[in-house]
C-alpha positions in Angstrom: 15.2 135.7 -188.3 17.4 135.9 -185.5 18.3 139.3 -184.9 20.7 139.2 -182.1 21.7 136.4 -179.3 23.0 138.1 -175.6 24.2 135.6 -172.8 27.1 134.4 -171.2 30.5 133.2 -173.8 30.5 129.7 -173.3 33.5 128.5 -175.3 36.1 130.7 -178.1 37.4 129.1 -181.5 39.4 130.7 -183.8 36.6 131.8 -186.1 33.5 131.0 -183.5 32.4 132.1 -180.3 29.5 130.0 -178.3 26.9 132.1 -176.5 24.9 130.3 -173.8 21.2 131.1 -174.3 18.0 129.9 -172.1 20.5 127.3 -171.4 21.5 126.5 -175.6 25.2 127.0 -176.5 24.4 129.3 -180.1 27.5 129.0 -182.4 27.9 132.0 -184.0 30.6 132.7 -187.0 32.7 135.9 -186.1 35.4 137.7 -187.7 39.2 137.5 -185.5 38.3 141.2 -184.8 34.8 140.5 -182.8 36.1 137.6 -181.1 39.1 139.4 -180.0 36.6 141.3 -177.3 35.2 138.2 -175.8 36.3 136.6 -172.9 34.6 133.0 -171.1 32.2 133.4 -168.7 31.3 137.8 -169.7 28.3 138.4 -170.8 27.9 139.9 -174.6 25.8 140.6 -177.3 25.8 140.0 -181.0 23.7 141.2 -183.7 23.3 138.1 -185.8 22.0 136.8 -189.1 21.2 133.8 -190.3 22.0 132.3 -193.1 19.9 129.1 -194.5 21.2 126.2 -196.8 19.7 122.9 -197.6 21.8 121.2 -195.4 22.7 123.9 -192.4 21.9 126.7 -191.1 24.7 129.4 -189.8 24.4 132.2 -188.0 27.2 134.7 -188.3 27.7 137.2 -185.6 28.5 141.3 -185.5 29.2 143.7 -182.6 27.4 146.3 -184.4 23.9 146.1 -186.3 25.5 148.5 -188.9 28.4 145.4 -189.7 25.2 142.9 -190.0 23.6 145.4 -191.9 26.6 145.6 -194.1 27.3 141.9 -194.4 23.7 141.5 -195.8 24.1 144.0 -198.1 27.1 142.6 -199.5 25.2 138.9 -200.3 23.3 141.2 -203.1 26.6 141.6 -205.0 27.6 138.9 -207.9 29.4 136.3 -206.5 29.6 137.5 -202.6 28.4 134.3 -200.2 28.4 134.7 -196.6 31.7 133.7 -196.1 33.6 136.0 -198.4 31.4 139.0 -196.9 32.4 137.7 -193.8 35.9 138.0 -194.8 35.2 141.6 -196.4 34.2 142.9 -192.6 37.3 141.0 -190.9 39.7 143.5 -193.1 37.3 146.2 -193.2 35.0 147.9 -191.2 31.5 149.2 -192.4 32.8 153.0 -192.8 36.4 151.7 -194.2 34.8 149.4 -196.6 31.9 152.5 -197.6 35.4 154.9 -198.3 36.4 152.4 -200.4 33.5 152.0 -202.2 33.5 155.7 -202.6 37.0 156.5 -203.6 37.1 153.6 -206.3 40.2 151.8 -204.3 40.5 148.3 -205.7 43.3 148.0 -203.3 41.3 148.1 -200.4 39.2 145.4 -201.6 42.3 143.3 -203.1 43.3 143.2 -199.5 40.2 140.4 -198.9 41.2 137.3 -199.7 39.3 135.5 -202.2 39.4 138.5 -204.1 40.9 139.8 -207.5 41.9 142.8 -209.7 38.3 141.6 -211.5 36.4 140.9 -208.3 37.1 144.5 -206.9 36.3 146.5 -209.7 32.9 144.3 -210.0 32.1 145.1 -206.5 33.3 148.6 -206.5 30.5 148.9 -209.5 27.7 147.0 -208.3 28.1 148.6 -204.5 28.5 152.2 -205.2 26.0 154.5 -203.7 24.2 151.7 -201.7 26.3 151.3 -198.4 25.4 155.0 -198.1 27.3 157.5 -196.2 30.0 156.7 -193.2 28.5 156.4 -189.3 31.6 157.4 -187.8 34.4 159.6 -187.3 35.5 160.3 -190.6 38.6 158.8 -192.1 41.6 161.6 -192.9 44.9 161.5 -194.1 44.3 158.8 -196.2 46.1 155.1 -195.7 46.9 154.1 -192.2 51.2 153.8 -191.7 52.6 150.3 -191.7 53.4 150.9 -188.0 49.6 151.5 -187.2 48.6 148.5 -189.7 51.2 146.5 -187.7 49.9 147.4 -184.5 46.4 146.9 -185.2 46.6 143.3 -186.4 49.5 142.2 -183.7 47.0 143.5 -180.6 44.0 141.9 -182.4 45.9 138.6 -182.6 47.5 139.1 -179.0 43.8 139.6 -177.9 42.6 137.0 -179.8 44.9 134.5 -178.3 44.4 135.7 -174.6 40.8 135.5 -175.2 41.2 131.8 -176.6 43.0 131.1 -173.1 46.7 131.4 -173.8 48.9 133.1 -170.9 50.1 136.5 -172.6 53.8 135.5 -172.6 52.2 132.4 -174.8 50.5 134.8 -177.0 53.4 137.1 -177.2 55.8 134.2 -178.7 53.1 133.5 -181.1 52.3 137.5 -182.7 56.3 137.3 -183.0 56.6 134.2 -185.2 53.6 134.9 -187.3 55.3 138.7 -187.7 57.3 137.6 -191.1 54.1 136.3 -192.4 52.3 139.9 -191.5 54.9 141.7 -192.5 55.4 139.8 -196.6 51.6 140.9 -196.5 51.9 144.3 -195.9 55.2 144.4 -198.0 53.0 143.0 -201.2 50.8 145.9 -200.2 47.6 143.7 -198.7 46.2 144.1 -195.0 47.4 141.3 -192.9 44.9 138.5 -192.9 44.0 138.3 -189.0 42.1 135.0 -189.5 44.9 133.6 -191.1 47.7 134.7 -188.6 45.3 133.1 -186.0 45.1 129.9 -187.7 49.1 130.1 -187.9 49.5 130.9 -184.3 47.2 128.2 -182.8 49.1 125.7 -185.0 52.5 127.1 -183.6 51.1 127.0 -179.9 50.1 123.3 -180.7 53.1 122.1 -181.8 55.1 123.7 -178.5 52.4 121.7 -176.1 
Protein backbone atom coordinates (compact mmCIF):
# COMPACT_ATOMS: atom_id res chain seq x y z
CA UNK A 1 0.00 0.00 0.00
CA UNK A 2 0.84 3.45 -0.62
CA UNK A 3 0.27 5.32 2.31
CA UNK A 4 1.11 8.80 1.48
CA UNK A 5 3.16 10.48 -1.62
CA UNK A 6 5.10 14.15 -0.53
CA UNK A 7 7.01 16.15 -3.41
CA UNK A 8 6.74 19.01 -5.45
CA UNK A 9 2.85 19.63 -7.54
CA UNK A 10 3.84 19.06 -10.90
CA UNK A 11 0.65 19.78 -12.88
CA UNK A 12 -3.45 20.51 -11.52
CA UNK A 13 -6.65 19.08 -13.27
CA UNK A 14 -9.89 19.65 -12.23
CA UNK A 15 -10.21 16.36 -10.30
CA UNK A 16 -6.26 15.39 -10.18
CA UNK A 17 -3.22 16.87 -8.93
CA UNK A 18 0.34 15.31 -10.14
CA UNK A 19 3.03 14.99 -7.40
CA UNK A 20 6.60 14.65 -8.66
CA UNK A 21 8.28 11.74 -6.74
CA UNK A 22 12.13 10.41 -7.00
CA UNK A 23 11.56 12.03 -10.21
CA UNK A 24 7.84 10.01 -11.15
CA UNK A 25 4.82 12.42 -11.79
CA UNK A 26 2.07 10.14 -9.22
CA UNK A 27 -1.60 11.06 -10.36
CA UNK A 28 -3.48 11.20 -7.51
CA UNK A 29 -7.55 11.57 -7.58
CA UNK A 30 -8.65 14.51 -5.24
CA UNK A 31 -11.76 16.08 -4.23
CA UNK A 32 -12.17 20.19 -5.62
CA UNK A 33 -11.69 20.97 -1.87
CA UNK A 34 -7.97 19.37 -1.55
CA UNK A 35 -6.93 20.59 -4.78
CA UNK A 36 -8.03 23.98 -4.02
CA UNK A 37 -4.80 24.20 -1.57
CA UNK A 38 -2.22 23.28 -4.14
CA UNK A 39 -0.33 25.45 -6.16
CA UNK A 40 2.63 24.30 -9.08
CA UNK A 41 5.95 24.03 -8.07
CA UNK A 42 4.91 23.93 -3.55
CA UNK A 43 5.73 21.14 -2.06
CA UNK A 44 2.68 18.93 -0.40
CA UNK A 45 1.76 15.92 1.08
CA UNK A 46 -1.13 13.55 0.58
CA UNK A 47 -2.22 10.65 2.49
CA UNK A 48 -3.23 8.24 -0.23
CA UNK A 49 -4.85 4.86 -1.00
CA UNK A 50 -4.86 2.84 -3.61
CA UNK A 51 -7.33 1.32 -5.18
CA UNK A 52 -6.71 -1.93 -7.54
CA UNK A 53 -8.80 -3.14 -10.56
CA UNK A 54 -8.04 -5.61 -13.18
CA UNK A 55 -7.34 -3.12 -15.56
CA UNK A 56 -5.84 0.08 -13.42
CA UNK A 57 -4.79 0.96 -10.50
CA UNK A 58 -5.78 4.58 -8.80
CA UNK A 59 -4.70 6.19 -6.11
CA UNK A 60 -6.94 8.81 -4.62
CA UNK A 61 -5.44 11.42 -2.46
CA UNK A 62 -6.53 13.16 1.19
CA UNK A 63 -5.00 16.07 3.17
CA UNK A 64 -5.74 14.31 6.26
CA UNK A 65 -5.20 10.50 7.17
CA UNK A 66 -8.56 10.76 9.10
CA UNK A 67 -10.39 11.64 5.31
CA UNK A 68 -8.43 8.39 3.87
CA UNK A 69 -9.35 6.69 6.85
CA UNK A 70 -12.88 7.70 6.21
CA UNK A 71 -12.95 6.99 2.47
CA UNK A 72 -11.94 3.35 3.17
CA UNK A 73 -14.37 2.91 5.55
CA UNK A 74 -16.96 3.95 3.36
CA UNK A 75 -16.00 1.08 0.46
CA UNK A 76 -17.41 -1.46 3.28
CA UNK A 77 -20.89 -0.03 2.75
CA UNK A 78 -23.43 -1.73 -0.03
CA UNK A 79 -23.00 -0.20 -3.11
CA UNK A 80 -20.12 2.65 -2.09
CA UNK A 81 -17.03 2.30 -4.89
CA UNK A 82 -14.26 4.58 -4.70
CA UNK A 83 -15.66 7.15 -6.65
CA UNK A 84 -18.90 7.77 -4.89
CA UNK A 85 -16.93 7.86 -1.48
CA UNK A 86 -14.79 10.12 -3.11
CA UNK A 87 -17.66 12.21 -3.87
CA UNK A 88 -19.13 11.69 -0.17
CA UNK A 89 -15.77 13.53 1.27
CA UNK A 90 -15.91 16.35 -1.57
CA UNK A 91 -19.44 17.52 0.13
CA UNK A 92 -18.52 16.41 3.43
CA UNK A 93 -15.85 16.33 5.73
CA UNK A 94 -15.03 13.32 8.04
CA UNK A 95 -16.64 15.01 11.31
CA UNK A 96 -19.73 16.58 9.05
CA UNK A 97 -20.34 13.27 7.37
CA UNK A 98 -19.91 11.34 11.25
CA UNK A 99 -22.87 14.15 12.49
CA UNK A 100 -24.76 12.99 9.93
CA UNK A 101 -24.40 9.61 10.49
CA UNK A 102 -25.28 10.34 14.04
CA UNK A 103 -28.25 12.55 13.71
CA UNK A 104 -29.98 10.29 11.06
CA UNK A 105 -29.93 13.31 8.28
CA UNK A 106 -30.76 11.77 4.95
CA UNK A 107 -30.34 15.22 3.72
CA UNK A 108 -26.92 15.55 4.28
CA UNK A 109 -26.22 12.51 2.44
CA UNK A 110 -28.88 13.36 -0.45
CA UNK A 111 -26.64 16.32 -1.01
CA UNK A 112 -23.92 13.61 -2.69
CA UNK A 113 -24.68 13.04 -6.00
CA UNK A 114 -25.21 9.59 -7.03
CA UNK A 115 -27.26 9.34 -4.11
CA UNK A 116 -31.02 8.77 -3.18
CA UNK A 117 -33.81 8.93 -0.53
CA UNK A 118 -32.94 4.78 -0.57
CA UNK A 119 -29.18 5.14 -0.71
CA UNK A 120 -29.07 7.46 2.41
CA UNK A 121 -31.12 5.69 4.65
CA UNK A 122 -29.03 2.42 3.58
CA UNK A 123 -25.88 4.16 4.49
CA UNK A 124 -27.16 5.91 7.46
CA UNK A 125 -27.95 2.10 8.74
CA UNK A 126 -25.02 0.22 7.67
CA UNK A 127 -22.52 3.26 8.99
CA UNK A 128 -23.93 4.09 12.28
CA UNK A 129 -21.56 3.74 15.22
CA UNK A 130 -18.54 2.85 13.00
CA UNK A 131 -17.01 6.32 11.88
CA UNK A 132 -16.82 6.76 15.64
CA UNK A 133 -16.83 10.07 17.31
CA UNK A 134 -15.91 13.70 15.68
CA UNK A 135 -11.92 14.82 15.74
CA UNK A 136 -12.60 18.31 15.64
CA UNK A 137 -14.29 21.30 16.92
CA UNK A 138 -17.67 20.33 17.35
CA UNK A 139 -20.43 21.36 15.03
CA UNK A 140 -23.30 23.84 16.83
CA UNK A 141 -26.09 25.56 15.81
CA UNK A 142 -27.00 23.13 13.49
CA UNK A 143 -27.05 23.80 9.34
CA UNK A 144 -24.62 26.33 8.05
CA UNK A 145 -26.70 29.69 6.47
CA UNK A 146 -27.00 29.85 2.71
CA UNK A 147 -24.60 32.88 2.86
CA UNK A 148 -21.86 30.63 4.60
CA UNK A 149 -22.77 27.56 2.11
CA UNK A 150 -22.39 30.18 -0.63
CA UNK A 151 -19.20 31.45 0.50
CA UNK A 152 -17.65 28.24 1.10
CA UNK A 153 -18.18 26.77 -2.33
CA UNK A 154 -17.54 30.28 -4.39
CA UNK A 155 -13.80 30.55 -2.53
CA UNK A 156 -13.26 26.79 -3.06
CA UNK A 157 -13.98 27.32 -6.81
CA UNK A 158 -12.13 30.75 -6.90
CA UNK A 159 -9.18 28.82 -5.38
CA UNK A 160 -9.53 26.06 -7.39
CA UNK A 161 -9.38 28.03 -10.53
CA UNK A 162 -6.33 30.19 -9.40
CA UNK A 163 -4.67 27.13 -8.49
CA UNK A 164 -5.39 25.60 -12.02
CA UNK A 165 -3.63 28.89 -13.36
CA UNK A 166 -6.36 31.26 -14.19
CA UNK A 167 -5.64 35.16 -13.37
CA UNK A 168 -8.18 35.94 -10.39
CA UNK A 169 -10.16 38.47 -12.46
CA UNK A 170 -10.47 35.11 -14.89
CA UNK A 171 -11.66 33.08 -12.00
CA UNK A 172 -13.91 35.75 -10.71
CA UNK A 173 -16.02 35.89 -14.11
CA UNK A 174 -16.20 32.25 -13.84
CA UNK A 175 -17.64 31.73 -9.71
CA UNK A 176 -20.21 34.52 -11.13
CA UNK A 177 -21.58 32.57 -14.10
CA UNK A 178 -21.69 29.24 -12.47
CA UNK A 179 -23.58 31.24 -9.31
CA UNK A 180 -27.29 30.42 -10.81
CA UNK A 181 -26.25 26.91 -11.10
CA UNK A 182 -25.06 27.02 -7.17
CA UNK A 183 -27.67 28.88 -6.16
CA UNK A 184 -30.90 26.23 -7.97
CA UNK A 185 -28.75 23.67 -5.83
CA UNK A 186 -28.94 25.24 -2.69
CA UNK A 187 -32.64 26.45 -3.55
CA UNK A 188 -33.63 22.41 -4.05
CA UNK A 189 -32.04 22.22 -0.65
CA UNK A 190 -28.55 20.11 -1.84
CA UNK A 191 -24.90 21.46 -1.16
CA UNK A 192 -23.46 22.82 -4.29
CA UNK A 193 -21.57 20.32 -6.20
CA UNK A 194 -17.96 21.93 -6.21
CA UNK A 195 -16.69 19.30 -8.74
CA UNK A 196 -19.35 20.09 -10.94
CA UNK A 197 -19.23 23.91 -10.79
CA UNK A 198 -15.49 23.34 -11.67
CA UNK A 199 -16.19 21.29 -14.64
CA UNK A 200 -18.70 24.23 -15.62
CA UNK A 201 -16.29 26.94 -15.12
CA UNK A 202 -13.27 25.40 -17.00
CA UNK A 203 -15.73 24.82 -19.95
CA UNK A 204 -16.85 28.60 -19.63
CA UNK A 205 -13.08 29.72 -19.51
CA UNK A 206 -12.53 27.57 -22.63
CA UNK A 207 -15.07 28.85 -24.66
CA UNK A 208 -13.78 32.78 -23.89
CA UNK A 209 -10.03 31.67 -25.09
Amino acid sequence: MIAFVSGPVAALAPDTAVIEVGGVGMAVQCTPGTLAHFRVGERTRLATSLVVREDSLTLYGFATDDERQVFELLQTATGVGPRLAQAILAVHAPDALRLAVAHGDEKALMAVPGIGKKGAQRLLLELSGRLGEPTGTPVTGGSPTAASASAQWSEQLHSALVGLGYAPRQAEEAVAFVTPEAEAATAGGASPNVSALLRSALRTLGRAR
